[in-house]
C-alpha positions in Angstrom: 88.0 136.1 97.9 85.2 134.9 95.3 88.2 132.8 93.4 88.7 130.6 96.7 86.3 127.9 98.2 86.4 126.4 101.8 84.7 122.8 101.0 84.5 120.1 103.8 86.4 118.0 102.3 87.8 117.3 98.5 86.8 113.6 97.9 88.8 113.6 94.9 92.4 114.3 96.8 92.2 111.8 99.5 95.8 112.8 100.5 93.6 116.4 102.1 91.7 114.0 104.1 95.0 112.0 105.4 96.5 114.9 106.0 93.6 116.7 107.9 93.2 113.3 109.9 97.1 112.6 110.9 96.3 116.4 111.9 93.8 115.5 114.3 95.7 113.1 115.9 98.6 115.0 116.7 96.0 117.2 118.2 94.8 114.5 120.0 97.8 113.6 121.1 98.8 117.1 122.6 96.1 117.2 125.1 97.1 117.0 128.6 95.9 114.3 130.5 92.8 115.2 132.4 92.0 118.5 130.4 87.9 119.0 129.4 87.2 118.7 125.8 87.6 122.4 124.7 85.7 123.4 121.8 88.6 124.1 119.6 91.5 121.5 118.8 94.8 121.7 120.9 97.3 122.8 118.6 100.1 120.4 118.0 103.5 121.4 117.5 106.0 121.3 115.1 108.2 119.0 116.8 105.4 115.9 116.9 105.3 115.5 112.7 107.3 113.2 112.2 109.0 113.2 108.4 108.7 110.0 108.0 105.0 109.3 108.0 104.3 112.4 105.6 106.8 111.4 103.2 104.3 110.7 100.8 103.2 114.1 101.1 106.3 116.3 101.1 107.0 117.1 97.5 103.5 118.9 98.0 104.5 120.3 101.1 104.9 124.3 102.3 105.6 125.1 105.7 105.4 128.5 106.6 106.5 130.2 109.8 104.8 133.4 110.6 107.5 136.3 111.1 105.7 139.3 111.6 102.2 141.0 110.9 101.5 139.5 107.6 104.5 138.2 106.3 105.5 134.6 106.6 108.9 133.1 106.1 108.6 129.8 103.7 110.8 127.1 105.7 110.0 124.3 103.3 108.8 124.4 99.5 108.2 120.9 97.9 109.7 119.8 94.8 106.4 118.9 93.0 105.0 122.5 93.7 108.9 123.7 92.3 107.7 121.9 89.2 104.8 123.1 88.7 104.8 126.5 90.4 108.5 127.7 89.4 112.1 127.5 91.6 111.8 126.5 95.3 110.7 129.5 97.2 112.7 128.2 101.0 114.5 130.4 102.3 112.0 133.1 101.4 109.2 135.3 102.8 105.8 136.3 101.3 106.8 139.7 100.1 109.5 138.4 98.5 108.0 134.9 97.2 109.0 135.7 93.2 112.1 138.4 93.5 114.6 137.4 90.2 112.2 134.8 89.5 111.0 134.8 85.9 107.1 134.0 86.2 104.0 134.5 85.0 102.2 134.8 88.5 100.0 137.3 89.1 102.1 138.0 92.0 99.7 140.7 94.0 96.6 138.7 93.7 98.6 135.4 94.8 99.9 137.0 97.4 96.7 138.6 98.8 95.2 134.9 98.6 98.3 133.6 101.0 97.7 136.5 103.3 94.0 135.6 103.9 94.3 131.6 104.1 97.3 132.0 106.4 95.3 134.5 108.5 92.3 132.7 108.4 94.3 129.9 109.4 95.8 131.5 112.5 91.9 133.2 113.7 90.8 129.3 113.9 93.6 127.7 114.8 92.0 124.4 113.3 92.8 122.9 109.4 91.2 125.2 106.3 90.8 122.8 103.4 90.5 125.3 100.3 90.4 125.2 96.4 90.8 127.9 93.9 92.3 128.4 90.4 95.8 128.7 90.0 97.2 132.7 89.7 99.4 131.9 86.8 98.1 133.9 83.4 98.7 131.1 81.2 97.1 128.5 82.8 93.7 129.3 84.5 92.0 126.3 84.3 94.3 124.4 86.1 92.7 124.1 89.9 95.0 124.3 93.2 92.9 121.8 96.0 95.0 122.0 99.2 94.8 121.7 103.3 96.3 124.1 105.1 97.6 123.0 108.8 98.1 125.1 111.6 101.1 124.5 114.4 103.2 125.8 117.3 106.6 125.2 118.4 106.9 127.2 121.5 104.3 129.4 122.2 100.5 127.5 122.5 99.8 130.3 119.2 99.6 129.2 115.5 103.7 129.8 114.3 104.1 127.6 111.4 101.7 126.7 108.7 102.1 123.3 107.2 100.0 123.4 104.0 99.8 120.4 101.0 98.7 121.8 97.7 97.5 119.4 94.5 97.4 120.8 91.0 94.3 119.4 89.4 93.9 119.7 85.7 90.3 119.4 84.3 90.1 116.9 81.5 89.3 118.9 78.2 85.9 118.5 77.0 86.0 117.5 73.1 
């Protein structure tokens, strides 16, 4: 995946750094009491994000529930990535993300790129801050910078996938 990038951190989006931190503390807060530090980050789940404190963030919001090997079920589809990416995708699954959607995406290399963040995600159960250019033909330039943020609801394993995605659009050089 040469198109995608898996910085630290995006200075320039400090909403990726709020996110990854309120992250963190949910984390945090899902630890039993007395457990050793583990070397990986207790998952939190679902049920401990509260709507209210991300409501900043939700327009740029996708939460997606894993459903099976490699296909995920999108539970929540933001209205500012609607604008910019095309209709709200809830309600749908990854191999059906665009069906009687008019769009320019290139569908099977956009898809492919969800596959491998959302897997990567689930191998290290911790956030995957990522960047890479956005799949639609007409518009190239345009750079997605987002956070993707693993979480369970019953199980202890990665389930959902909340991920926050921000269109940036390089100023043109004269």
């Amino acid at each position: 995946m040469e198109d995608i990038t898996f910085p630290s951190e995006i200075p320039e989006q400090p909403e990726i750094q709020e996110l990854k931190d309120y992250w963190y503390a949910l984390s945090q807060a899902n630890r039993s009491e007395g457990d050793p530090a583990p070397k990986a980050p207790a998952l939190p789940p679902r049920s401990a994000i509260n709507p209210s404190h991300l409501k900043k963030y939700l327009p740029d919001i996708t939460i997606m529930e894993l459903t099976q090997k490699n296909d995920f079920h999108v539970r929540l589809f933001g209205t500012n990535l609607a604008d910019w990416m095309g209709p709200d995708r809830t309600g749908r699954t990854l191999t059906n993300i665009t069906t009687d959607i008019e769009t320019t995406l290139e569908l099977s290399k956009a898809q492919l790129r969800w596959l491998n963040i959302m897997n990567r995600v689930i191998a290290e159960k911790k956030p995957l801050v990522w960047t890479g250019p956005r799949f639609d033909i007409t518009k190239k330039h345009h750079q997605i910078r987002a956070i993707s943020l693993p979480l369970t609801q019953t199980t202890g394993e990665v389930e959902q996938i909340l991920t926050a995605l921000y269109l940036y659009i390089p100023p043109r050089e004269l």
